[in-house]
C-alpha positions in Angstrom: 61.8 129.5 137.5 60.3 128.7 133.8 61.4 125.3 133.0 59.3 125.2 129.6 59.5 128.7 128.2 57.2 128.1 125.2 54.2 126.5 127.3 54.9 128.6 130.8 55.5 125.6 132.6 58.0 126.1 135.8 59.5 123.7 138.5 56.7 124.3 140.5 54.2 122.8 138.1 56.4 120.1 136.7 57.5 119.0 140.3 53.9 118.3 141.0 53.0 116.7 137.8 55.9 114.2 138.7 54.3 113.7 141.9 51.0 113.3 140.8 51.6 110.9 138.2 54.3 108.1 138.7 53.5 106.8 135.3 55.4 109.9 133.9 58.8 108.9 132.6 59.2 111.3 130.3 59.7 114.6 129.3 56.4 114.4 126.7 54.4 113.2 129.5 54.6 116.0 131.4 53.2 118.1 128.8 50.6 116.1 128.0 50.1 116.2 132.0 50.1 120.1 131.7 47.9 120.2 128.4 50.1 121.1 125.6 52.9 119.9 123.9 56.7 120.6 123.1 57.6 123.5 121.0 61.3 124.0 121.1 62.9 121.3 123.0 64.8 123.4 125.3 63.3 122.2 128.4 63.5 118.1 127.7 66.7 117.8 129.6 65.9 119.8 131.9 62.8 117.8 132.7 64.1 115.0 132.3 66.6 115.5 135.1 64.1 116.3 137.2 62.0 113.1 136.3 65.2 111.0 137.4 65.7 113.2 140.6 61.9 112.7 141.5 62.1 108.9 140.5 65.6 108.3 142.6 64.3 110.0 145.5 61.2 107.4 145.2 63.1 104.3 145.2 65.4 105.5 148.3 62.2 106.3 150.0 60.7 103.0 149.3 63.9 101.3 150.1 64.4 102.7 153.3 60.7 101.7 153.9 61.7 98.3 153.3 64.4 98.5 156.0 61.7 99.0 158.3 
């Protein structure tokens, strides 16, 4: 699914651009991760949601590492 229409980014690519780069904590990061930059503005929630998602799943993981 497209997440960013106007630069053909989808969940896919975004997911692992989240992944990749921890320092990404926003929406305009990601572009600049994927080489372009935000046309329309559509997608920044979007994005953003899954930035917090990505980020939340981190610190449960590193919590639960913790634990260990």
């Amino acid at each position: 699914m497209f997440v960013c229409i106007c630069n053909a980014i989808n969940d896919r690519s975004v997911r692992e651009i989240i992944a990749g780069a921890p320092h990404i904590t926003s929406p305009v990061g990601v572009h600049r991760a994927a080489g372009c930059k935000p046309q329309c503005g559509r997608c920044m929630e979007s994005m953003a949601d899954m930035i917090a998602e990505a980020r939340a799943g981190d610190c449960l993981t590193g919590a639960l590492q913790a634990a260990d």
